[in-house]
C-alpha positions in Angstrom: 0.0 0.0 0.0 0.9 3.6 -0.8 2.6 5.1 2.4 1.9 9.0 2.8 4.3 11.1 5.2 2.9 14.5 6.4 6.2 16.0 7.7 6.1 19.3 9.7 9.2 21.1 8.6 9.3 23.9 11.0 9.0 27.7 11.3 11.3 28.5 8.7 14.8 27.8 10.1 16.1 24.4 8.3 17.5 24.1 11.3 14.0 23.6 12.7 14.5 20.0 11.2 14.0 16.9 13.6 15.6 13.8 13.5 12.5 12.4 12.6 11.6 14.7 10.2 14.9 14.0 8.3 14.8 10.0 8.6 10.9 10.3 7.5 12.5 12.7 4.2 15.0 10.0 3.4 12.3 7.2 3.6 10.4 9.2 0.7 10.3 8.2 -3.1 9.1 11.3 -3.9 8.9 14.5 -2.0 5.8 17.1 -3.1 6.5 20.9 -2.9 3.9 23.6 -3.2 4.0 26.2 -5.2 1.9 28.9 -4.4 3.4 31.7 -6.9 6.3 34.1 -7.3 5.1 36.3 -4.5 5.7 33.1 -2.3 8.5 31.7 -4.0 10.8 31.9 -0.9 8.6 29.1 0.9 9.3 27.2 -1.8 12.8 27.5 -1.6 13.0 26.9 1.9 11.9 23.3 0.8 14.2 22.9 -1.6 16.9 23.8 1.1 15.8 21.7 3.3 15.9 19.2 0.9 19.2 19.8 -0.7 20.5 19.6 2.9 19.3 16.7 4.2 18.4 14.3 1.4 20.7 11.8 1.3 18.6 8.7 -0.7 19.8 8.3 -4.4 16.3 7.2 -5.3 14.4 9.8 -3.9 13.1 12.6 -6.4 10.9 16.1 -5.9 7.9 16.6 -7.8 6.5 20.6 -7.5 2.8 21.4 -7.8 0.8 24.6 -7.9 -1.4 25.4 -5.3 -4.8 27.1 -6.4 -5.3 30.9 -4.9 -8.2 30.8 -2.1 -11.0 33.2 -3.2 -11.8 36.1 -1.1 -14.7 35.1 1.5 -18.0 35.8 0.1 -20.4 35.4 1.7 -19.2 32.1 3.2 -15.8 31.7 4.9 -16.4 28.1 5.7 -18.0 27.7 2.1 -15.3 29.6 0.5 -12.6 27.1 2.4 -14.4 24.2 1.7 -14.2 24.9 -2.1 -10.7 25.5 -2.2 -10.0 22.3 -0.4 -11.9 20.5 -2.9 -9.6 22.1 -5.8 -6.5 20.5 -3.8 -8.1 17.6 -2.5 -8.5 16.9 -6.8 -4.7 17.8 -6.9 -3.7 15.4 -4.0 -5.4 12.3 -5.4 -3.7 13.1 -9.0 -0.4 13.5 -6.9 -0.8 10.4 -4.9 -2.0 8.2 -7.9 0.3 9.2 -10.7 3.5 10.0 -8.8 3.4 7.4 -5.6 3.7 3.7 -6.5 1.6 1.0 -5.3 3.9 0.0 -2.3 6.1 3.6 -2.5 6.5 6.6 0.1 5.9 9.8 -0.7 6.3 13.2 1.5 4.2 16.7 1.8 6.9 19.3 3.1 4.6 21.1 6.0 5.6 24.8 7.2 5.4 24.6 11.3 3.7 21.4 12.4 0.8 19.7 10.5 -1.8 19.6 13.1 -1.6 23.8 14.0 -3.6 25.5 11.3 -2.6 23.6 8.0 -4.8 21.9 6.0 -2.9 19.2 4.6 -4.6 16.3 6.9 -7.8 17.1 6.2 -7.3 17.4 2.6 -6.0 13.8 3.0 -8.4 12.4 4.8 -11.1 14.2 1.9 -9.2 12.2 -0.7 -9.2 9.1 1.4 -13.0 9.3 1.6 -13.6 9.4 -1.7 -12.1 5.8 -2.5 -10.0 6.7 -5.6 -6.8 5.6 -4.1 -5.7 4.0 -0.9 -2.7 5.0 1.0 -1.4 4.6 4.8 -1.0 8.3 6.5 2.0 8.9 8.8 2.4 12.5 10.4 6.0 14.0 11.9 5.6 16.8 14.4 7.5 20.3 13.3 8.1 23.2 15.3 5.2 25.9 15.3 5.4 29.6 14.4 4.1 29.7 18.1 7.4 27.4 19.5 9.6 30.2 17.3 7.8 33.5 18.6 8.4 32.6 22.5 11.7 31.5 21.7 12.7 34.4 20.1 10.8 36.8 22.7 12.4 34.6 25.4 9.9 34.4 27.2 7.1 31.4 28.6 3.7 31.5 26.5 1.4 31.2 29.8 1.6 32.8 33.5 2.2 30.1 36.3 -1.0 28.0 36.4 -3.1 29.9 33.1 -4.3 29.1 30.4 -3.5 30.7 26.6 -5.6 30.3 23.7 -4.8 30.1 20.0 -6.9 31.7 18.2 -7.0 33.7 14.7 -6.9 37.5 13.8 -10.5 36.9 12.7 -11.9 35.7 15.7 -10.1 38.6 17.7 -12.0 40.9 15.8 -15.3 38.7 15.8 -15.0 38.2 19.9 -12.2 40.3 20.9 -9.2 38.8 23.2 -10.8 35.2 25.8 -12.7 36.0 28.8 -10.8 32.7 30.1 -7.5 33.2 29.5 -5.4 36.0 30.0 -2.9 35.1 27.5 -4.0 34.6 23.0 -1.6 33.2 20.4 -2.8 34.7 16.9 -2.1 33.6 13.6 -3.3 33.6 10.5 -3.8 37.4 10.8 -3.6 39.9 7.7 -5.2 42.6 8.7 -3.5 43.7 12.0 -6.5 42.8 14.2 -5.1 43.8 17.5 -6.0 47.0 16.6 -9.3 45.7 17.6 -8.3 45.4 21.0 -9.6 48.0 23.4 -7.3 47.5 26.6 -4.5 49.3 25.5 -2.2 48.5 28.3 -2.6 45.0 26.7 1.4 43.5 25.8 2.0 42.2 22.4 4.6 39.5 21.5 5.0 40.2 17.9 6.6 38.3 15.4 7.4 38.5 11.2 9.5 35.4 9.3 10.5 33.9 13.0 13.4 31.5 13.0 14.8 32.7 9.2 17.2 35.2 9.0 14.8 38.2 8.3 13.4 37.5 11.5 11.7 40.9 13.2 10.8 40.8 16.9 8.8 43.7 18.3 6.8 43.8 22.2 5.9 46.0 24.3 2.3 48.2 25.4 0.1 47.3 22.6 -1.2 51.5 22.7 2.5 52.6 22.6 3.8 49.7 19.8 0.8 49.1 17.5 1.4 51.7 15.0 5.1 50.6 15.2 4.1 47.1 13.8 1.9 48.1 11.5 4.5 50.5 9.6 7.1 47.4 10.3 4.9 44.7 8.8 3.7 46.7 5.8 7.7 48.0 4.6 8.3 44.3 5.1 5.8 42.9 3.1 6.5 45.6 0.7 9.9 44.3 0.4 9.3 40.5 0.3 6.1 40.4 -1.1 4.9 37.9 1.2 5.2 38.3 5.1 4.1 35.3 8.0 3.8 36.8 11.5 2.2 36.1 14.7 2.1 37.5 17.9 0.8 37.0 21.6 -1.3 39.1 23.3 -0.9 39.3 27.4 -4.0 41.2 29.5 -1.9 43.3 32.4 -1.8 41.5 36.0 
């Protein structure tokens, strides 16, 4: 049977790389990378780092693929995600039956860890439901954008004995910061939504391309640093074309 490794490659440092990770590489036939466009083409690249640096079986080969844009939300968000799922779930089967033999391995290169908001097993588990082609899943922890942001703020992610939540920049702005936790984790935010946030003498953690080399770390008073990363972020993405960030937000003791 067709053996299917889900490997989380990390934050963005190759250095990120478990043993695991690099065993469960080298165990692959054929290794799939993403391409989601020239904006983006650094993520990319990072896999094929990663590859050239660790990859050490003769046999093994890379196989790119294009990942389809996600339309803008309207009016579902759920609807709108399910859709685009379905246009990669039709991409995964074709990968997994023309590139994967019958009793091969083949690996998806996952940024951070696969089970933190990626897609990639339940995308999987859509194509295993339709029947088309049968594989065996295996999934290798990676180090989270989450792991990378206290890291490089030094610093614990919850007070002795609390809770944090992890949560998105959407549902900040939909329910503002958790009346159960005094600490939030945000991702998956493009649109600054801790501007949202009314207590000002909130901290923020904040966090662009952790663990690579254009790494930017900014914290302090959310009302005297907001502005601050908003100007940051936007002359970074400006530059790139692309930024990733994420950043913790801490309600004063």
């Amino acid at each position: 049977m067709r053996k299917v490794l889900v490997i989380g490659i990390g934050a963005g440092n190759p250095e990120h790389m478990t043993v695991q990770a690099i065993n469960g590489l080298n165990r692959a036939d054929v290794l799939f990378i993403p391409d989601k466009g020239a904006k983006k083409n650094e993520l990319a690249e990072l896999r094929r780092e990663i590859c050239d640096r660790f990859v050490t079986n003769p046999k093994s080969r890379r196989v790119e693929f294009d990942v389809p844009v996600r339309a803008e939300p309207a009016p579902s968000y759920r609807a709108t995600v399910d859709d685009w799922h379905e246009e990669i779930a039709d991409i995964y089967e074709r990968l997994l039956r023309e590139e994967i033999t019958e009793d091969g391995h083949g690996a998806f290169l996952i940024w951070g860890d696969p089970s933190l908001y990626d897609s990639a097993l339940r995308i999987l588990e859509r194509v295993n439901r339709r029947g088309n082609v049968t594989f065996e899943l295996e999934v290798i922890p990676g180090i989270t954008a989450i792991q990378a942001l206290a890291a490089g703020h030094k610093m614990a992610l919850n007070r002795i004995g609390d809770p944090f939540l992890v949560t998105t920049g959407r549902r900040l702005t939909e329910e503002g910061l958790p009346g159960n936790a005094d600490t939030a984790v945000v991702m998956l935010d493009g649109k600054c939504s801790f501007q949202t946030v009314t207590e000002k003498n909130t901290t923020i953690h904040w966090g662009a391309y952790l663990g690579t080399a254009d790494e930017i770390l900014i914290h302090g008073r959310l009302g005297d640093v907001e502005d601050k990363i908003i100007k940051v972020r936007e002359a970074a993405r400006q530059r790139k074309g692309w930024i990733m960030d994420t950043y913790l937000l801490r309600k004063p003791e």
